[in-house]
N, C-alpha and C positions, 0 to 999 in steps of 0.2 A: 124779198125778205119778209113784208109784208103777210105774205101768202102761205110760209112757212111758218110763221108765229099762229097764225091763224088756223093753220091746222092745227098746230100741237096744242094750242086754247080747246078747242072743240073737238080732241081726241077720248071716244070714249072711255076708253082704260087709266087714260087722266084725270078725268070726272068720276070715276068710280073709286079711283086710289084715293084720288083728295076725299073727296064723300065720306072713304071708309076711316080716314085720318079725324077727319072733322065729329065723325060720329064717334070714336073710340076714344077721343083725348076727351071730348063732353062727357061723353059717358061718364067716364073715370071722375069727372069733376063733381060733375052730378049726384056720383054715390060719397064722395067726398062729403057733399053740403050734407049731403041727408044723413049722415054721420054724426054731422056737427049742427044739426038743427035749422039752417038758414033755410029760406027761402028764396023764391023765382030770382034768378041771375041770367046774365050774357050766356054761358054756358048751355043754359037752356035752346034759345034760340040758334045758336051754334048747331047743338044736335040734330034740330028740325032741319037745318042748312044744312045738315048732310043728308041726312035722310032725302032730300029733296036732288040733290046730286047723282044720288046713287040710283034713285027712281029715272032718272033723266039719262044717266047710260045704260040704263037697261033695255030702250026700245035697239037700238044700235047693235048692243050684243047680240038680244037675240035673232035682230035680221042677219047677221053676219053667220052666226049660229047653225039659222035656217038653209043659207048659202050655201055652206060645208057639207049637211045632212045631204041637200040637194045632188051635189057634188061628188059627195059617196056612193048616193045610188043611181048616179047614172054610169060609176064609173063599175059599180058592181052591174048593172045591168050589160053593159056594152062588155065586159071582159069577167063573164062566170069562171069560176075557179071548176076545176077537172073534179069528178067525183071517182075517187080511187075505191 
């Protein structure tokens, strides 16, 4: 059970969705204040919190990415399509 939580913690698409959650509702807050004149708030660091998320599932994506690309071309090299 353990091991199952543990992945789904350290699942990139997890970390990127929350990331992109945490950045958009900041966001939003963000132009709120500055709307209304306030200054530095939670909000702010919030945003950076995501920003930081989303940088963090990016190496993941794109090796997985790279795996696929790989994957394609050997499948295109081992099995050429017929030239009609």
């Amino acid at each position: 059970m353990i091991r199952l939580i543990t992945r789904i913690a350290h699942h990139p698409y997890l970390n990127l969705f929350s990331g992109l959650v945490l950045l958009i509702t900041a966001s939003h807050e963000i132009l709120l204040s500055l709307h209304e004149g306030k200054g530095i708030a939670s909000h702010h660091g919030i945003a950076v919190l995501g920003v930081v998320q989303i940088i963090k599932s990016l190496p993941e994506l794109m090796h997985g990415a790279e795996g696929i690309a790989k994957y394609s071309e050997a499948q295109r090299i081992r099995h050429p399509r017929r030239e009609r």
